[in-house]
C-alpha positions in Angstrom: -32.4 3.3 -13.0 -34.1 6.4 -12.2 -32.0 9.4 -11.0 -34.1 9.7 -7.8 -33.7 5.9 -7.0 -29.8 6.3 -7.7 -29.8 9.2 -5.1 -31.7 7.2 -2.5 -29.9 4.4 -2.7 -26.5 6.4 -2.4 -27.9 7.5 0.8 -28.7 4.2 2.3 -25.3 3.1 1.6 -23.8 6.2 3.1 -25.3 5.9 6.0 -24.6 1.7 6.6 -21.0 2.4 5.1 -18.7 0.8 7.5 -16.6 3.9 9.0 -13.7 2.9 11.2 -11.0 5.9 12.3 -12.3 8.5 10.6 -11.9 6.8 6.8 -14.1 4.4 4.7 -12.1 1.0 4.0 -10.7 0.3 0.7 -12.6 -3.1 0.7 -15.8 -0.9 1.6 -15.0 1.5 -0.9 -14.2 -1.2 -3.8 -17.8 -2.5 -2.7 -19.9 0.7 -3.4 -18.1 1.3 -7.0 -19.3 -2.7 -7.9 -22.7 -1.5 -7.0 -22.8 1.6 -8.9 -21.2 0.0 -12.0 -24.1 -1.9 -11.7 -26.8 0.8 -11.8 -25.1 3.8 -13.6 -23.3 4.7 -16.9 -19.7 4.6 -17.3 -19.0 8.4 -17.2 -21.5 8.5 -14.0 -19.6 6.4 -11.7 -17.0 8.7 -10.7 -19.8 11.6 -10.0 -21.7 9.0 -8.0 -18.9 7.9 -6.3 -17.2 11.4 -5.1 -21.8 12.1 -4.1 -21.3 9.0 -1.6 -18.2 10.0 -0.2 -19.6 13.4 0.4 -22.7 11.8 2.1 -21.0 10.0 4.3 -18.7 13.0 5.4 -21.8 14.4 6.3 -23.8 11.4 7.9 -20.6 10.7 9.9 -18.8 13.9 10.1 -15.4 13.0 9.4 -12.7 13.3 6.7 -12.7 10.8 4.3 -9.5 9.3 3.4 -8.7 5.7 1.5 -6.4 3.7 3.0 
């Protein structure tokens, strides 16, 4: 998949993530990492994965903290 595509699509999902008291869910957070595995390489996920969380601090404006 395309870089640009990946980005977009990170995007999207930051800002439909399911935010509840200031922190993303694990559930929700388990979610997003299937999809990437789907789409990226191995030593990409965790890249892609901190890029979400940083998207959706910003498209939600709060801290972002698993549970």
């Amino acid at each position: 998949m395309k870089e640009t595509t990946i980005h977009a699509l990170l995007q999207l999902l930051a800002l439909i993530a399911n935010v509840s008291e200031g922190k993303i869910s694990s559930k929700a957070e388990k979610i997003i990492r299937d999809i990437l595995k789907r789409v990226v390489r191995t030593e990409k996920l965790n890249d892609y994965l901190n890029e979400f969380r940083s998207l959706v601090l910003k498209n939600h404006k709060i801290n972002i903290r698993k549970e």
